[in-house]
C-alpha positions as a printed Julia matrix, in Angstrom:
70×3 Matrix{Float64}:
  3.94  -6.38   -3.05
  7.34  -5.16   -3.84
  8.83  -4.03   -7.32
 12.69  -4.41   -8.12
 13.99  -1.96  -10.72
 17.74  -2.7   -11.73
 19.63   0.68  -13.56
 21.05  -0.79  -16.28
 21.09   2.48  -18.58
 24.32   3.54  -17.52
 22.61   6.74  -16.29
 21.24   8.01  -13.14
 17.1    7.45  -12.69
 15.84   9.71  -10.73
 11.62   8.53   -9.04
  9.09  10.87   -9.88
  7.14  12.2    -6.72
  4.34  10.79   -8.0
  5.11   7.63   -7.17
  5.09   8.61   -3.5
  2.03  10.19   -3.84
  0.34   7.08   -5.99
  1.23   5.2    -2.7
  4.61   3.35   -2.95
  7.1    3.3    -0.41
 10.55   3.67   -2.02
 14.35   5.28   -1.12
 13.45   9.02   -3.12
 17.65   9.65   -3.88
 18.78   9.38   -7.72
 19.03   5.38   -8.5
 23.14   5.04   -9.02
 24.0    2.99  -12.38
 24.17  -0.68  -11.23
 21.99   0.15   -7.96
 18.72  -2.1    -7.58
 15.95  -0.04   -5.75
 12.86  -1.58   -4.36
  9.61  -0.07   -4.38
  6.99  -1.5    -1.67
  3.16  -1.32   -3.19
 -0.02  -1.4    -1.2
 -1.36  -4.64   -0.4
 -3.77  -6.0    -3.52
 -1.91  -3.94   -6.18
  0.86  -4.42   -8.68
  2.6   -1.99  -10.61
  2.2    0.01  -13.62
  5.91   1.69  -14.72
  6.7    4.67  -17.3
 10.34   5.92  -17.85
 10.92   9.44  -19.52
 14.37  10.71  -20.88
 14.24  14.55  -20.3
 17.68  14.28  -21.48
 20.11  16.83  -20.33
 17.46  18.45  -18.36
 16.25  16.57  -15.71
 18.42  13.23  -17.26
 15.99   9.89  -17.17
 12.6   10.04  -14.38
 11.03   6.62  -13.35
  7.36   6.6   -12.3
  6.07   3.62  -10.48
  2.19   3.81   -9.95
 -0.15   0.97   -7.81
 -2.91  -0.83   -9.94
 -5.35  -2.24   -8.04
 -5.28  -6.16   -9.26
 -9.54  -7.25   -9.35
């Protein structure tokens, strides 16, 4: 299954290396204002997305974790 996630905030979103380890395949770089990034999920699953603003710190962090679908 694969995920779109358009940046709309204006900011950059940087993934959260958890997502890579939860199992997604994805591009890893900071997602660009108006950028669309896919994320490919194992077969059977769909996905379960958080956001956190860290603000200044670390900016905006997008995690994008596979749920097995039973």
């Amino acid at each position: 299954m694969k995920f779109a996630f358009f940046n709309d905030t204006g900011r950059e979103v940087n993934v959260h290396p958890a997502t890579i380890l939860h199992g997604c395949k994805c591009n890893n770089d900071p997602i660009h204002p108006l950028e669309e990034r896919i994320f490919n999920l194992p077969t059977g699953t769909y996905p379960w997305v958080k956001m956190w603003d860290y603000g200044d710190k670390t900016g905006l962090q997008i995690l994008v974790s596979p749920i097995v679908d039973k």
